[in-house]
C-alpha positions in Angstrom: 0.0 0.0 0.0 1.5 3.6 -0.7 1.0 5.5 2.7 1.7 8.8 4.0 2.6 9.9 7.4 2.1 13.3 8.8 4.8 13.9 11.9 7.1 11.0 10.9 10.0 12.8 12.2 8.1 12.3 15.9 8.4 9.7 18.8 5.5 7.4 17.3 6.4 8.7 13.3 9.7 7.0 13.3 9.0 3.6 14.6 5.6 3.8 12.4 7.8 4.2 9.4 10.2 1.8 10.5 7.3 -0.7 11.0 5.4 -0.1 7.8 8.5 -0.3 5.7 9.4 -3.4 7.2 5.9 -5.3 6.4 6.4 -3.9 2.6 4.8 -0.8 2.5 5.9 2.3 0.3 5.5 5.2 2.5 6.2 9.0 2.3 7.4 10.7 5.2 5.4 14.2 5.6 7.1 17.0 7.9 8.7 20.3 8.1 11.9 18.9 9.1 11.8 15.5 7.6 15.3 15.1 5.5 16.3 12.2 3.5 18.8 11.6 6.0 16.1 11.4 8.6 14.5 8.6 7.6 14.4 5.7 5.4 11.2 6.5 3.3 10.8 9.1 0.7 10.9 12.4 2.3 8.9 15.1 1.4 9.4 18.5 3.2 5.7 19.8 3.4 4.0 22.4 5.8 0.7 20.3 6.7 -0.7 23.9 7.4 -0.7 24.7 3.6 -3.5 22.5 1.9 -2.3 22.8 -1.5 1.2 21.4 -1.0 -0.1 19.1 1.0 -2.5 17.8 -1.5 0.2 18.0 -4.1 2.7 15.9 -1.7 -0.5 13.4 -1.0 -1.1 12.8 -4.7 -1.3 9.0 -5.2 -1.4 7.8 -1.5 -4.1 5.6 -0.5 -4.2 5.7 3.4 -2.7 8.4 5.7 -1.3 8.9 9.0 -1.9 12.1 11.2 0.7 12.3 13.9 1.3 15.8 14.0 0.7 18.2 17.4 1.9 21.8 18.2 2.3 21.3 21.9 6.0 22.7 21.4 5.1 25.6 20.4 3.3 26.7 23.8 0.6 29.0 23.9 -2.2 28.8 21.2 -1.5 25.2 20.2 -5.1 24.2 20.4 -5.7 26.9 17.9 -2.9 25.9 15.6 -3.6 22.1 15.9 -7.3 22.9 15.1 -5.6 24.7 12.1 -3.4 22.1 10.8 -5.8 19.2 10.7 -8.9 21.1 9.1 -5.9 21.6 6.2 -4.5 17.7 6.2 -8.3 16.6 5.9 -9.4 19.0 3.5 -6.1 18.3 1.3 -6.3 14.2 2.0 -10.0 14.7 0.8 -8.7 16.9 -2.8 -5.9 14.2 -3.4 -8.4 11.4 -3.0 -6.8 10.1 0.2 -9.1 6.7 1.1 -8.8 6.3 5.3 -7.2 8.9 7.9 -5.2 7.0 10.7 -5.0 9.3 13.7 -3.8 8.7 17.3 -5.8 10.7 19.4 -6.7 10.4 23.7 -8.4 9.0 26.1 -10.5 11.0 28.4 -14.1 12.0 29.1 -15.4 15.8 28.8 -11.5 16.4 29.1 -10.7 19.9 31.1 -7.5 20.2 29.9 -6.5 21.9 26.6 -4.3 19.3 25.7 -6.9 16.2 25.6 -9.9 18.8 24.5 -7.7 19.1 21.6 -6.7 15.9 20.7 -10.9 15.2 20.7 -11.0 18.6 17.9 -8.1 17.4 15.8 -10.1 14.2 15.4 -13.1 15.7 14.2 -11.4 18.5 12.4 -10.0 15.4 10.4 -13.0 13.7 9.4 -15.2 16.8 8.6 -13.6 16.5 5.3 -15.5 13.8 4.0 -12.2 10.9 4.3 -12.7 8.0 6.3 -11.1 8.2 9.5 -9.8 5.6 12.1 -8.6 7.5 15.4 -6.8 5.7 18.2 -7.5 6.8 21.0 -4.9 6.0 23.6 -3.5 7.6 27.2 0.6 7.6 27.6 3.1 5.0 25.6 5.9 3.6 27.2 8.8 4.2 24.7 12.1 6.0 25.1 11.3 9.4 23.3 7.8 9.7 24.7 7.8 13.3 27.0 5.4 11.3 29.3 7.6 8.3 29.4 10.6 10.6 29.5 9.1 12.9 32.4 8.8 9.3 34.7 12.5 8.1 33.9 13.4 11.4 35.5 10.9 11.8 38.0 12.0 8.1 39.1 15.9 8.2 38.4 16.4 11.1 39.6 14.3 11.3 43.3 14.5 8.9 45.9 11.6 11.2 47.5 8.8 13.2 45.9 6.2 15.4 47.0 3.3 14.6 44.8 -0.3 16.7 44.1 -3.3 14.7 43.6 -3.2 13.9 40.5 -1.2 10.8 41.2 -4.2 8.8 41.7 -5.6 9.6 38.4 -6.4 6.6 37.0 -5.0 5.8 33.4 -4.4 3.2 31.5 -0.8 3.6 29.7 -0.1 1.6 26.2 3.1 -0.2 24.8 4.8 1.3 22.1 4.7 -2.0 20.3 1.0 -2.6 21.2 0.3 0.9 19.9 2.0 -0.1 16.2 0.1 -2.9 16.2 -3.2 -1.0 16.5 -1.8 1.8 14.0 -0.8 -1.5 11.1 -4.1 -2.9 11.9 -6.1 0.5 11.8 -5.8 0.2 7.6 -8.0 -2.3 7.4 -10.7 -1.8 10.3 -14.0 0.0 10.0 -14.0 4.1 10.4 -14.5 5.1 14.0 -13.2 5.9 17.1 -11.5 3.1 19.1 -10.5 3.2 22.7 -6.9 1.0 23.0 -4.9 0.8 26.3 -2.7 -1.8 27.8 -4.1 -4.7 30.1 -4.0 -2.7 33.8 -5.5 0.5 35.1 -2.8 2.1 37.1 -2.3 5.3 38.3 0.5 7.6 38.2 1.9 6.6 41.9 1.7 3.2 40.8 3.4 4.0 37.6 6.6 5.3 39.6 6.7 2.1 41.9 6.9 -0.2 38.9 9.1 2.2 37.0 11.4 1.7 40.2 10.8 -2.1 40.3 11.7 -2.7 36.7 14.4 -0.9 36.8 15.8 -2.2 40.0 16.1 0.9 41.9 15.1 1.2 45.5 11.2 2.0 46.3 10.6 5.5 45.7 8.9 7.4 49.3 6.1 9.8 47.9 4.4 12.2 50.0 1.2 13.6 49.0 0.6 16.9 49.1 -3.3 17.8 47.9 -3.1 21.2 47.4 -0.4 21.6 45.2 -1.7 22.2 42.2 -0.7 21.1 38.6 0.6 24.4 37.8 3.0 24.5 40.9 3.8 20.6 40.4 5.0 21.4 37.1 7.5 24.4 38.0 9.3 21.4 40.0 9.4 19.2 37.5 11.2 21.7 34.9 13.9 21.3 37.6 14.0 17.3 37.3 13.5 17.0 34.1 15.3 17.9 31.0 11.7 17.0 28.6 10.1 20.4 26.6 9.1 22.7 29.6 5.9 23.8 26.7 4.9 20.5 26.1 5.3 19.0 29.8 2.8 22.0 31.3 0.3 21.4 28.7 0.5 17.4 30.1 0.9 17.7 33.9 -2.5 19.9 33.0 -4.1 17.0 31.8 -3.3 14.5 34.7 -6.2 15.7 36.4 -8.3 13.7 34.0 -8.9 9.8 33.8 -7.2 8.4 30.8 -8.5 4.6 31.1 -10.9 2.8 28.4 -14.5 3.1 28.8 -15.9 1.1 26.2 -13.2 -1.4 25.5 -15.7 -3.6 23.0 -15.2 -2.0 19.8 -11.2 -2.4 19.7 -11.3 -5.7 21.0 -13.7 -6.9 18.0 -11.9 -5.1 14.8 -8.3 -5.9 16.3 -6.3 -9.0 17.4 -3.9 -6.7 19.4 -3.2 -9.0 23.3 -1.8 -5.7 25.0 0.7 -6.0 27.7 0.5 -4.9 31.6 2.5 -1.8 33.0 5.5 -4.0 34.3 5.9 -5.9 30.6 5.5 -3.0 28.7 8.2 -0.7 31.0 10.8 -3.9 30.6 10.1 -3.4 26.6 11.0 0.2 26.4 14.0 0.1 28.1 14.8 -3.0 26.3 13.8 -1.7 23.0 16.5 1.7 23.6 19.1 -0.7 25.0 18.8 -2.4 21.4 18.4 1.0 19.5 21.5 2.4 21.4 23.3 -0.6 20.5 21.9 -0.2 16.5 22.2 3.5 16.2 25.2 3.8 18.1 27.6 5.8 15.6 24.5 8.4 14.5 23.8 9.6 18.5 24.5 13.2 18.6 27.0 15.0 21.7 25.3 15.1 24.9 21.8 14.2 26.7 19.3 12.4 24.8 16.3 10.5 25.9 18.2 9.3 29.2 21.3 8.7 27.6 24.4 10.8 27.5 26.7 10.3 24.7 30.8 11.7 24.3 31.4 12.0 20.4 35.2 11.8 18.9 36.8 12.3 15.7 40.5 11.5 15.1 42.0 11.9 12.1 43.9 8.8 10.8 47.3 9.1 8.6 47.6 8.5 5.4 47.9 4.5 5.2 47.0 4.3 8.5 43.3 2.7 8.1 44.5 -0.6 7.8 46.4 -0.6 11.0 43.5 1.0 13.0 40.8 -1.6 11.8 43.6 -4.7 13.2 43.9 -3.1 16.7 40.4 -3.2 16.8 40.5 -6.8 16.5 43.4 -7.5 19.3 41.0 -5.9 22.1 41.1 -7.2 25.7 43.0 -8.2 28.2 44.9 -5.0 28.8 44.1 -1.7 30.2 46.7 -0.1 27.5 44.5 -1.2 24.8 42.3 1.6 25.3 44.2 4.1 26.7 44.3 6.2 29.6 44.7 2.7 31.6 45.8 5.3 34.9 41.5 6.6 34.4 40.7 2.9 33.8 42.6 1.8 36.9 40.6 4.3 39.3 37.2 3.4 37.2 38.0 -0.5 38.2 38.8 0.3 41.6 35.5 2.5 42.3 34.0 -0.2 41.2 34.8 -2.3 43.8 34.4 -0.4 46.4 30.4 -0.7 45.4 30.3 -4.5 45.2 31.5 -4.4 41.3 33.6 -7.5 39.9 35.1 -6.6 36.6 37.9 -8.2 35.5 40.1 -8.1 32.3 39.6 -10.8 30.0 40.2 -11.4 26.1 38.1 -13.2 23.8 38.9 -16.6 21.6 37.4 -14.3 18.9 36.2 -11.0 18.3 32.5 -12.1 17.3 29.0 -10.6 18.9 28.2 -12.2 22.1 32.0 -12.8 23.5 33.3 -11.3 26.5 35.8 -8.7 26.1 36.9 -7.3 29.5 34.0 -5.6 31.7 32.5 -5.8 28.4 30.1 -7.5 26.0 30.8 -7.4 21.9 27.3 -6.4 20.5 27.5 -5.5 17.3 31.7 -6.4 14.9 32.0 -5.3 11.3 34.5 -4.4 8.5 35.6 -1.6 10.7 33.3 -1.2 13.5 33.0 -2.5 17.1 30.7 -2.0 19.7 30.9 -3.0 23.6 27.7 -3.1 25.5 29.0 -3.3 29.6 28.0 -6.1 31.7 27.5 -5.7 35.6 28.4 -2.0 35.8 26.6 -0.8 39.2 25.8 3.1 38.0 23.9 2.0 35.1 24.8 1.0 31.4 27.8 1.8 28.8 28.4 1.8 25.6 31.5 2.3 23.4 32.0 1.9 20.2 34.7 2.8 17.5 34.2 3.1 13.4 36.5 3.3 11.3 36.4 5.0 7.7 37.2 8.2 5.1 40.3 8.7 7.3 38.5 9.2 10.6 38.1 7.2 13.4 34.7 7.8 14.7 34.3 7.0 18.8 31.3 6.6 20.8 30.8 6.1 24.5 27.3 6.4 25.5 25.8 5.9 29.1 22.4 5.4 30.8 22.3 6.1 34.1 20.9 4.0 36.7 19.2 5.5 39.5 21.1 8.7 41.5 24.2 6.7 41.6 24.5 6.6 38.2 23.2 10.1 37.3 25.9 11.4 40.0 28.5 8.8 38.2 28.1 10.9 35.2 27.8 14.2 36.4 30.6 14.4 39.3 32.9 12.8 36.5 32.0 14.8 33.4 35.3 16.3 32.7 37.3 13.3 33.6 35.1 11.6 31.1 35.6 13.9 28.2 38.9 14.5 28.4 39.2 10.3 28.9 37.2 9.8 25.8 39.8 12.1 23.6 42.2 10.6 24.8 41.2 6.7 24.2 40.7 8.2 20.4 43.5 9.5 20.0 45.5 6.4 21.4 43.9 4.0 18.8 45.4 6.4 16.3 48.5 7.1 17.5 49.0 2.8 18.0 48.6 2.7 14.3 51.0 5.6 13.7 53.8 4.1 15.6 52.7 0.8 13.9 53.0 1.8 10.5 56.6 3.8 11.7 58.0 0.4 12.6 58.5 1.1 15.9 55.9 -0.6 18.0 53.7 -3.3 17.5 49.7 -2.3 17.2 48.3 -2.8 20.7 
């Protein structure tokens, strides 16, 4: 089928499109600041505001995904999101667009901007005439979800919290996986709305115990505070949390409301979707980043995202010296000289054992995924590319990984932090690390150099 999706450069867009291409789909990526490079479907830069490039851009599809919301933008989103989708339906509707697919929320009467919103863009939609199928669903565990995101913090980050009352507001959060399967499903179902959830009620409280429990940090103590309102509430989680300050108001607004299915029959007749409890689906975010960290290691930009801090390096290689770079890759393990500054290494190996860690060098029969290479784990070898995932570090997990190519070698350590110890790990130790990380670069390099000089033998 040739589909277009509207916000494919967003948290649900870019696993949509991964999905869709992967069951054989031709799609066309819709956004302001989709790229080529952004994503592996054809790209087409379009404002969905303007109806005529839209339609023009639409031309040919046959179903359609709206995943588009102005939340970051702050005030007046409502306006602007009513905006936007009266132009997607009305230019779906001109390019003879057959079904709308639109993710919408849960939420009866909502109070809040945010979910009274979500209810207009679906209507705004179908007033058009185009069939629409709208999902409507409460938060999705995923790493690059603000609401997911805002509980990683919240959790990490606090071994104690004051909490308002909204964190007995029931809802009824959805797997990221569960919610593709829905989305795949929605382009053959009948036009309507559908309520979709995961298999427990919860409430927010609940949601940071199990966050804690899956995660295998220490119960969090919350103290409930009634009249602190959502507004105040959310002036102390901009100090937590690093997530959109815009987009996190316009949602701690909204946790007044319930977010749990009311009529659950429809869904569960037009789908075959089995969704998975709070506990499952938590363990499948953070297992899904763990493999998309692992995947997309060598694209991750400098510096803080979605819970995990990356170091980027780039060392020039000598002429000639590619070769030499790409066999010390292969001789890793065994010795801290192998990856330079072994004195930083030494005092990393001793911390750890001061906090019950047992690391301990070792090198591999073989440099193939799955062997043990030091404190580490090979997950992903190549013609000139390793990755190490860590095993059994105590402040959370580590990746580094080195690529090799167009005279550069490309290195990249990334870390998610487990609990406080982890996010003080990092922190207290931020210098040490980047200057660390340069170094262990420019050794690798420098090996090769003194290799291909005759003077040393590669390390």
């Amino acid at each position: 089928m040739n589909i277009a999706i509207a916000g494919a450069s967003g948290f649900v867009g870019r696993a949509l499109t991964a999905q869709l291409l992967g069951s054989g789909h031709d799609v066309v990526a819709l956004g302001r600041s989709v790229t080529a490079g952004s994503t592996n479907a054809r790209a087409v830069a379009v404002d969905v505001g303007d109806e005529s490039a839209t339609a023009d851009a639409l031309t040919g599809v046959e179903s359609a995904y709206y995943l588009v919301h102005s939340m970051a933008a702050g005030g007046g989103f409502r306006e602007a999101d009513l905006r936007l989708a009266t132009a997607f339906g009305r230019a779906a509707a001109q390019a003879g667009v057959g079904r709308i697919v639109y993710v919408g929320a849960l939420g009866e009467a909502p109070s809040s901007a945010h979910l009274a919103s979500r209810h207009e863009v679906g209507a705004a939609l179908a007033a058009a005439g185009v069939d629409v199928v709208e999902l409507r669903a409460a938060v999705v565990f995923g790493a690059g979800s603000i609401s997911f995101e805002m509980l990683r913090y919240l959790t990490e980050r606090l071994p104690a919290m004051v909490c308002p009352r909204w964190v007995h507001t029931g809802i009824q959060p959805i797997a990221l996986v569960d919610l593709l399967a829905y989305l795949e499903q929605s382009l053959h179902v009948a036009p309507g709305i559908y309520e979709i959830g995961g298999a427990d009620v919860t409430t927010y409280r609940e949601l940071i115990a199990a966050y804690a429990r899956v995660r295998g940090l220490r119960p969090r103590r919350i103290i409930d505070i009634p009249w602190l309102t959502p507004r105040l509430s959310s002036y102390w989680v901009d100090l937590v949390t690093p997530v959109d300050r815009s987009v996190s108001h316009a949602l701690i607004e909204s946790l007044v409301t319930e977010v749990v299915v009311v009529d659950p029959e429809p869904a569960r007749q037009a789908f075959s979707v089995a969704p998975m409890g709070v506990d499952r689906a938590l363990a499948a975010a953070l297992d899904d980043q763990d493999a998309d960290v692992t995947r997309s290691l060598f694209a991750r930009r400098q510096g803080l995202v979605d819970g995990v801090y990356s170091v980027v390096v780039d060392v020039a290689i000598p002429p000639g010296g590619e070769d030499v770079v790409v066999h010390g890759l292969a001789t890793v393990g065994g010795r801290l000289g192998w990856y330079g500054a072994a004195p930083g290494w030494m005092a990393r190996l001793a911390l750890g054992r001061l906090v019950g860690e047992r690391l301990r060098r070792r090198r591999p029969v073989a440099v193939v995924p799955g062997a043990f290479v030091d404190w580490w784990r090979i997950a992903r070898v190549g013609s000139g590319e390793l990755v190490l995932r860590s095993v059994g570090w105590f402040p959370g997990d580590a990746w580094l990984g080195y690529r090799v190519g167009q005279g550069t070698l490309h290195q990249v350590a990334a870390f998610r932090p487990r609990g406080i110890p982890g996010f003080l790990y990092w922190k207290l130790l931020g210098r040490v690390h980047r200057v660390a990380f340069n170094r262990m670069a420019c050794h690798r390099v420098s090996r090769s150099q003194d290799h291909a000089d005759g003077s040393v033998a590669a390390a």
